[in-house]
C-alpha positions as CSV (number, residue, x, y, z in Angstrom):
1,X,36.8,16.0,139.0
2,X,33.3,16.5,140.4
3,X,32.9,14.0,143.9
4,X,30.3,14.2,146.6
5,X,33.2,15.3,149.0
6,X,32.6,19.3,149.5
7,X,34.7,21.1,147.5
8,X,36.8,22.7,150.0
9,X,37.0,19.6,152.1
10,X,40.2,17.8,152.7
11,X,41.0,14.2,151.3
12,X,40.0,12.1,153.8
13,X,43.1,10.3,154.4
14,X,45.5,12.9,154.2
15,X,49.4,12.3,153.3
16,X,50.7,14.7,156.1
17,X,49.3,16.1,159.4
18,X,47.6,19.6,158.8
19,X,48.2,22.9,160.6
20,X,44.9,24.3,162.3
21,X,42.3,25.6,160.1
22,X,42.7,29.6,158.5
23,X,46.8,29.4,159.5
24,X,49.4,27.9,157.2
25,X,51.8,25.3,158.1
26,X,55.2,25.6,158.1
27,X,57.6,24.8,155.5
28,X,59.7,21.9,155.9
29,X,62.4,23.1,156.8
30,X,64.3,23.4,153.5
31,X,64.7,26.4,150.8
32,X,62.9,24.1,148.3
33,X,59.7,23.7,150.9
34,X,59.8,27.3,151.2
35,X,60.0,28.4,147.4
36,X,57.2,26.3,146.7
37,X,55.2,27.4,149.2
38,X,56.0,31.0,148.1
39,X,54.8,29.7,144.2
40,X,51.7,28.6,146.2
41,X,50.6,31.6,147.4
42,X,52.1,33.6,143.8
43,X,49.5,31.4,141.9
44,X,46.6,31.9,144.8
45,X,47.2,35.8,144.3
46,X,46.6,36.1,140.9
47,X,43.6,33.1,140.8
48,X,41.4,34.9,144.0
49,X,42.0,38.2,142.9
50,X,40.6,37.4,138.8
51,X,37.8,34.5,139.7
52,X,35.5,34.8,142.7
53,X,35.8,32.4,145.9
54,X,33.8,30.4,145.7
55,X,34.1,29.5,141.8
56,X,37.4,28.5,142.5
57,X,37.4,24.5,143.8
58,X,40.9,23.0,145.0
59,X,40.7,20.7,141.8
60,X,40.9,24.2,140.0
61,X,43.8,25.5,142.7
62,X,45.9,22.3,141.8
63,X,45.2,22.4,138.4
64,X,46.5,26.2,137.7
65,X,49.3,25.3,140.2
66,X,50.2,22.3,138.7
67,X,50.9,20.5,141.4
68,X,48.9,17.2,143.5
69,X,45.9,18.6,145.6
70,X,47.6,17.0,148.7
71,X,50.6,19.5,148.8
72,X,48.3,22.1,149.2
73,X,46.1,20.7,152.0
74,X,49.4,20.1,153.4
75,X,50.7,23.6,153.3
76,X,47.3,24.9,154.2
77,X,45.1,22.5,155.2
78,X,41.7,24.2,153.2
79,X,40.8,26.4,150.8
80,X,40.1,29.0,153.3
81,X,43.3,28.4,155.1
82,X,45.1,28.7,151.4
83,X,43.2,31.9,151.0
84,X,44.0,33.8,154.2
85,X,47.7,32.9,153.5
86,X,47.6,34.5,150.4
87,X,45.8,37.6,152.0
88,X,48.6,38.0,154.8
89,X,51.0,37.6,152.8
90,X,49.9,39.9,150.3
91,X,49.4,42.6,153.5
92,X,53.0,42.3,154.7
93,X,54.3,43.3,151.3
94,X,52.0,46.2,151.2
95,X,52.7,47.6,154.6
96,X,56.2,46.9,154.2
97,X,56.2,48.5,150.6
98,X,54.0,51.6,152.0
99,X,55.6,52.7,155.1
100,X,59.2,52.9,154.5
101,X,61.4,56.4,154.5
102,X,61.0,56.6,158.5
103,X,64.3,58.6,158.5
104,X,62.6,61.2,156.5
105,X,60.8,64.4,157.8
106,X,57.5,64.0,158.3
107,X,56.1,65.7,155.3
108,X,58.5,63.4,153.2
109,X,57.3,60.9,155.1
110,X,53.8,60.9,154.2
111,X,54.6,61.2,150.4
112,X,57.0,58.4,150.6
113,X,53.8,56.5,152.1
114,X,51.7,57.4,149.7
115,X,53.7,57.0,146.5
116,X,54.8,53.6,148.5
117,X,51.4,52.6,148.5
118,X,50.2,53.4,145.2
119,X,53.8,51.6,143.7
120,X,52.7,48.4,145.0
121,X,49.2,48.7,143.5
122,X,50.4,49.3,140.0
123,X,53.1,46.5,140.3
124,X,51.2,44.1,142.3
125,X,47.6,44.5,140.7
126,X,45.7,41.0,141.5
127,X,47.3,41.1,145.2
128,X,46.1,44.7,145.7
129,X,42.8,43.9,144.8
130,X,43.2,40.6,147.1
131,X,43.7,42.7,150.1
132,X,41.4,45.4,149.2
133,X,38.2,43.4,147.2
134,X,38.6,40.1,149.5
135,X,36.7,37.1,148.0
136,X,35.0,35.7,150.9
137,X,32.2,37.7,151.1
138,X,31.5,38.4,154.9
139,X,34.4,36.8,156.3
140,X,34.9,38.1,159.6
141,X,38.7,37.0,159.5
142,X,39.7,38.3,155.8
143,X,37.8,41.9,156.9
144,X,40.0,42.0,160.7
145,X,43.3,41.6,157.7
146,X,41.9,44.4,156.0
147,X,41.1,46.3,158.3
148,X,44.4,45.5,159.8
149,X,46.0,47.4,156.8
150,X,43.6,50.5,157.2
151,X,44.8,50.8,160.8
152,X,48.4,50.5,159.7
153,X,47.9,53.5,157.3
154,X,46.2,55.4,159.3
155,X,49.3,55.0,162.1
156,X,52.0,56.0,159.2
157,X,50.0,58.9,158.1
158,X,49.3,60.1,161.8
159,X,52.9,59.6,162.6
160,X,54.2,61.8,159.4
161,X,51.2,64.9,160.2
162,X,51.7,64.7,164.1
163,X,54.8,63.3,165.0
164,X,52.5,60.2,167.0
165,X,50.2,57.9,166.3
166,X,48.0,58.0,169.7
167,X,45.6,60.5,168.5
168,X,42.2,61.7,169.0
169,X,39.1,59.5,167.7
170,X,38.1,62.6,165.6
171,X,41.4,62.9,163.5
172,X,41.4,59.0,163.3
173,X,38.4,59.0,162.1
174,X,39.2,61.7,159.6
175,X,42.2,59.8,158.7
176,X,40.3,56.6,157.8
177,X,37.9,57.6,156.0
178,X,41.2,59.1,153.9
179,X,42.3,56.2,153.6
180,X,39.3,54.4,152.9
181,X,38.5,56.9,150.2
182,X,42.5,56.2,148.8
183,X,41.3,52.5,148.6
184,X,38.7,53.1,146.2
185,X,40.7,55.2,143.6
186,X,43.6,53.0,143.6
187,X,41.2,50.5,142.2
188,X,39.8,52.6,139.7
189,X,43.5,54.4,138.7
190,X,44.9,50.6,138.1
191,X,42.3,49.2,135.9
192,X,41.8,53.0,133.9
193,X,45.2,54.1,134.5
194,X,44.7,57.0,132.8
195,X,47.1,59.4,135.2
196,X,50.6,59.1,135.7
197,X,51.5,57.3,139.3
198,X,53.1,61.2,140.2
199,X,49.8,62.8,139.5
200,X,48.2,60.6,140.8
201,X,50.1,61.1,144.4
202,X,50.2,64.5,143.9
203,X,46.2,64.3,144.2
204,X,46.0,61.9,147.0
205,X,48.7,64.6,148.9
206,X,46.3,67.1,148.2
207,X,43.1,65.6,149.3
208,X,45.2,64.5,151.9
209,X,46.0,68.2,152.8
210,X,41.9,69.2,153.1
211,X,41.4,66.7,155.5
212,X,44.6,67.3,157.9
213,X,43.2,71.0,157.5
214,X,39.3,70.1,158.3
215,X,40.6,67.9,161.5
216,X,42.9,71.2,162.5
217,X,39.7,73.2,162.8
218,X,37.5,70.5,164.5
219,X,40.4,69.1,166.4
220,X,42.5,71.8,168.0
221,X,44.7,69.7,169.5
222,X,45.6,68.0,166.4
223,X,46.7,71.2,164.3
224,X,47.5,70.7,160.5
225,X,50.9,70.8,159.9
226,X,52.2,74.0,158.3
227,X,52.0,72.4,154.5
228,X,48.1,71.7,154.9
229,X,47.6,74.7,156.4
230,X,48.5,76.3,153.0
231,X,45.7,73.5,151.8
232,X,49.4,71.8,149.7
């Protein structure tokens, strides 16, 4: 198992040619090359989210995968690649999952997002804390994914409160460090989960509600919308 090849180094004659380092390559083509590459990436959610990076060797990957080290070098090229596949993927699900109900009005709208959001967290543990914990440490391309998903919450909140989501540094700003704060207690309600999912949306609406009414009054040209204004 142990070699004095690095352990995220590819074989050094490799079965298949290998997509550029940190994107995946594509299936080949057929339903069965796309289902396992979708088990791939099912195993690699649950392995990075319960064992740290760099514990995990691709001996370990294949092993818990049980399938020939190759396929995934050919699928991914790296252990890096493999991971940022399973972050992305993991971040399309949650956006997708989160920001949904867009015929609603906006108040709906934002509790749709948030009970969205916290839905895929409880159902989708190890991926949440995937896309929220990383694994890499400071890996400037894992935090531009998360950040990506911060941005993309931000824009569904600003576009259920003001109708847009062009708005002014200040009520982004407000809005992130919402969201950021949301991050945090998501982790801590799925491993304790000691409040229901509704209560535990009914509290993020609220906190919600304070900041939408703090921007208001530093912000007056992003007014709270009428339910924050009664502090809902």
């Amino acid at each position: 198992m142990h070699t004095s090849r690095p352990r995220d180094a590819a074989p050094s004659a490799p079965r298949h040619p290998a997509p550029a380092e940190g994107t995946a390559a594509r299936p080949r083509g057929t339903e069965r090359s796309a289902a396992r590459r979708a088990e791939l990436i099912a195993v690699g959610r649950k392995l990075f989210a319960d064992t740290p990076y760099d514990a995990l060797s691709m001996d370990d990957i294949a092993r818990q995968a049980h399938v020939a080290k190759g396929l995934i070098y050919y699928y991914f090229r790296s252990k890096r690649g493999y991971y940022l596949a399973i972050v992305e993927d993991s971040v399309a699900d949650l956006i997708a999952f989160a920001a949904g109900g867009t015929d609603l009005p906006a108040v709906g709208r934002v509790h749709r997002t948030i009970d969205g959001y916290l839905r895929y967290a409880e159902h989708n543990q190890a991926a949440y804390r995937t896309i929220v914990s990383g694994g890499v440490g400071f890996d400037t391309q894992v935090h531009a994914i998360r950040d990506g998903v911060r941005e993309a919450m931000v824009a569904t909140i600003a576009e259920g409160a003001y109708g847009r989501t062009t708005i002014a540094p200040l009520a982004r700003m407000g809005l992130l460090a919402w969201v950021c704060g949301v991050e945090g207690a998501t982790l801590d309600w799925i491993a304790r989960p000691e409040l229901s999912r509704d209560t535990m949306r009914a509290l993020l609406v609220k906190t919600l509600g304070g900041v939408l009414h703090a921007i208001g009054e530093l912000e007056p040209t992003h007014p709270a919308p009428e339910p924050a204004r009664r502090r809902a």
